[in-house]
C-alpha positions, 0 to 999 in steps of 0.5 A, spaced: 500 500 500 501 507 498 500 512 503 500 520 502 500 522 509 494 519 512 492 517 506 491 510 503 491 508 495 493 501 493 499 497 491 501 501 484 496 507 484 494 510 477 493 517 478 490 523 474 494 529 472 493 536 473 491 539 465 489 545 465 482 546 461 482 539 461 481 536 468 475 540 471 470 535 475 467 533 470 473 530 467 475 526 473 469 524 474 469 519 468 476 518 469 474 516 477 469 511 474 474 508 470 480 508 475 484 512 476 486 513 484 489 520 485 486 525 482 488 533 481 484 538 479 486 543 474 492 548 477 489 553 481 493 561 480 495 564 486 493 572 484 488 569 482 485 566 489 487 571 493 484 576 488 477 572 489 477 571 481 471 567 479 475 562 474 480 561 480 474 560 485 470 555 481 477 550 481 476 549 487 470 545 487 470 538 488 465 533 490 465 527 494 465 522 489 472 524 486 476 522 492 482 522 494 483 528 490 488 534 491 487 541 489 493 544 485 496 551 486 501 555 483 505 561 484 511 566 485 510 569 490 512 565 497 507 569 502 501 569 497 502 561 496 501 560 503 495 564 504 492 561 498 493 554 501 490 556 507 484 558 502 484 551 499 485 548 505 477 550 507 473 547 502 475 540 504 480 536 499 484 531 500 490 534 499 494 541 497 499 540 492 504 544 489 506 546 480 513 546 479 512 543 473 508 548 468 513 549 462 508 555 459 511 561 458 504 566 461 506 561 467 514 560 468 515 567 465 511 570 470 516 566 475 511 561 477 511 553 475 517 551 472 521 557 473 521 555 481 527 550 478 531 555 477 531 558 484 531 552 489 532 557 496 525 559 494 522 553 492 523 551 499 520 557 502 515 557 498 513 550 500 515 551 507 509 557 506 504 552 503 506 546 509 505 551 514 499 553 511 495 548 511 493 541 516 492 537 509 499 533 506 503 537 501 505 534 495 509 537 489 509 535 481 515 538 478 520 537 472 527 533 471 530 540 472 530 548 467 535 545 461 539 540 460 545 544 463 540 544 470 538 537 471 537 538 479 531 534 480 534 529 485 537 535 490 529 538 489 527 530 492 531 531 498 530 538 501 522 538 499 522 531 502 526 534 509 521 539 509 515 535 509 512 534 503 508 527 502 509 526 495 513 527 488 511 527 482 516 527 476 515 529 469 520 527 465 522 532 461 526 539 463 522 544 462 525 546 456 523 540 452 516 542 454 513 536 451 518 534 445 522 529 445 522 523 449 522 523 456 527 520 460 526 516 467 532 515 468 533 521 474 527 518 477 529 512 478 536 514 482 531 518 486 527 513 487 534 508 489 537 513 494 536 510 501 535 518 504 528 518 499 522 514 503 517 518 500 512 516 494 515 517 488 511 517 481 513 518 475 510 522 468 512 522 462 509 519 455 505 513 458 499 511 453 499 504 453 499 499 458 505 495 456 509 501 456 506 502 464 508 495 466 516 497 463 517 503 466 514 500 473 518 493 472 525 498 469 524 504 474 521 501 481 517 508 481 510 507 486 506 509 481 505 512 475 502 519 474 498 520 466 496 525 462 494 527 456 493 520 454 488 520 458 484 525 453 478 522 450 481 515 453 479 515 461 479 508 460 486 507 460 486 505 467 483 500 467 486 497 462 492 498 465 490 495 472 487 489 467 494 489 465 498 489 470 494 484 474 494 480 468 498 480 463 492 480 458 490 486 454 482 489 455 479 490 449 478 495 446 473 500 447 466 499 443 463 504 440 457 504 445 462 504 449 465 511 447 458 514 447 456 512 453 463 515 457 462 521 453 455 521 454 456 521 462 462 526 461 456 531 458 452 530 463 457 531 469 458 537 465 452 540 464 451 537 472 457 543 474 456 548 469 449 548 467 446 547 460 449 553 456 457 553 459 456 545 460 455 544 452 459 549 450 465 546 454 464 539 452 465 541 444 472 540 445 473 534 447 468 530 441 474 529 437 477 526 442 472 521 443 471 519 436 479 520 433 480 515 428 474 515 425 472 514 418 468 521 414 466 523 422 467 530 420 459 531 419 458 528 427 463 532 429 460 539 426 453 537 429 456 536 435 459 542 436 453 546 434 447 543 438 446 547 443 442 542 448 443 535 451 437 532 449 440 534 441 447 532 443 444 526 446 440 523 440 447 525 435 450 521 440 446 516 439 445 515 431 453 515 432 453 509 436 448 506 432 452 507 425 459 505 428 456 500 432 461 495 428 467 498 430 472 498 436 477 503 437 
């Protein structure tokens, strides 16, 4: 078993990346039916809180059905990070974690994010402020290092863990990669081999396929595995890996009933959170994810972003389970 601080997740868990625009209740509310054991809510801006801005509010909102879920925060000021975390800590979730990862420039440029790894003295503190801030168990998301030339994730993993943080999660990429290129768990893996390190490891970077989870958890020995942007119109893919490395046998793939289905309940959830209007407008751009790869989809694809009302939705959903019903993807 895996413990976050006091909380309980199973042998290898399978967590849900924080993306922005993307991880929002109603996404992880299919992921959880699907598998996932952590989830994170989309990074919520410091400024933002602290300026009771309403999109920084609304990310704040979690439900009971979600957890465990952490509420992640990001910023560049040490003071404002701890006031922040205090604010998070009220509604209730089941931890705070810290972004030292983002590679966007409106975000590292600003000196947030992955510009933190540029200045360990005040990653510190600006963890320090958030432990201090808050009863729930502090976790960090960060990156391999700035370049190639500071690669400095393993003295991060040492003095955040001797500060207090109950987690780590690593991508493996620096932040000038951004997302190119492969991602290299071989720093990871030392981390997670170092006798000081007891706290869990998690690795991120390119997993999309169950074999390739059970290589990386077998060659790098991480806790578990942190995915991403595979999860995108694929919430599924936890169970497929849990069926994997239970099993060593492959699910299925998805029907197309199957597909519908999940992103019918993703509408839902959304409409649920959002109301009808917002709730449809924010689904649009997610069908090109649920359908990728199928034949002569564009005219579905187009209908499904001009509908305006779950009933219509609905029914465009339906007569693409019904004209697809043959394939898997």
């Amino acid at each position: 078993m895996v413990k976050i601080g006091n909380i309980e997740l199973s042998d290898f868990p399978l967590l849900l990346a924080p993306m922005e625009d993307v991880s929002d209740p109603p996404f992880r509310a299919v992921c959880k039916e699907n598998g996932a054991d952590l989830m994170y809510t989309e990074f919520v801006s410091s400024e933002g809180l602290i300026r009771d801005a309403a999109k920084s509010v609304q990310k704040l909102d979690i439900f009971e059905y979600e957890r465990p879920v952490g509420i992640q925060l990001f910023g560049s000021d040490v003071e404002t990070m701890g006031s922040c975390a205090e604010i998070a800590s009220r509604v209730n979730p089941d931890l705070i974690d810290i972004n030292y990862g983002c590679p966007v420039k409106n975000v590292a440029c600003r000196g947030a994010g992955a510009a933190l790894l540029q200045d360990i003295p005040k990653m510190v503190k600006m963890t320090e402020s958030v432990i201090k801030s808050t009863h729930l168990p502090v976790t960090v998301k960060t990156r391999l290092g700035w370049d190639e030339n500071t690669r400095n994730v393993e003295d991060v993993a040492e003095r955040l863990q001797d500060i207090g943080i109950k987690a780590l999660s690593i991508h493996g990429r620096t932040r000038v990669q951004m997302y190119k290129g492969s991602a290299d768990w071989s720093l990871i893996a030392k981390i997670k081999e170092n006798p000081r390190i007891t706290i869990p490891i998690f690795g991120n970077g390119d997993i999309d396929t169950p074999e390739k989870a059970l290589e990386y958890k077998n060659r790098y020995g991480v806790d578990g595995i942190m995915i991403g942007r595979a999860t995108i119109g694929n919430p599924w893919i936890f169970n497929e890996i849990k069926h994997y490395l239970k099993t060593g046998e492959k699910l299925p793939p998805p029907t197309m009933e199957q597909r519908v289905d999940v992103c019918r309940r993703h509408l839902e959830f959304s409409i649920r959170w959002k109301g009808q209007v917002a709730g449809v407008f924010e689904m649009r751009r997610h069908y090109t994810n649920y359908f990728k790869g199928l034949e002569h989809f564009k005219p579905y694809r187009m209908r499904l972003v001009e509908a305006p009302t779950f009933d219509e939705l609905s029914s465009i959903l339906k007569e693409i389970s019904n004209d697809y019903s043959e394939m898997v993807c």
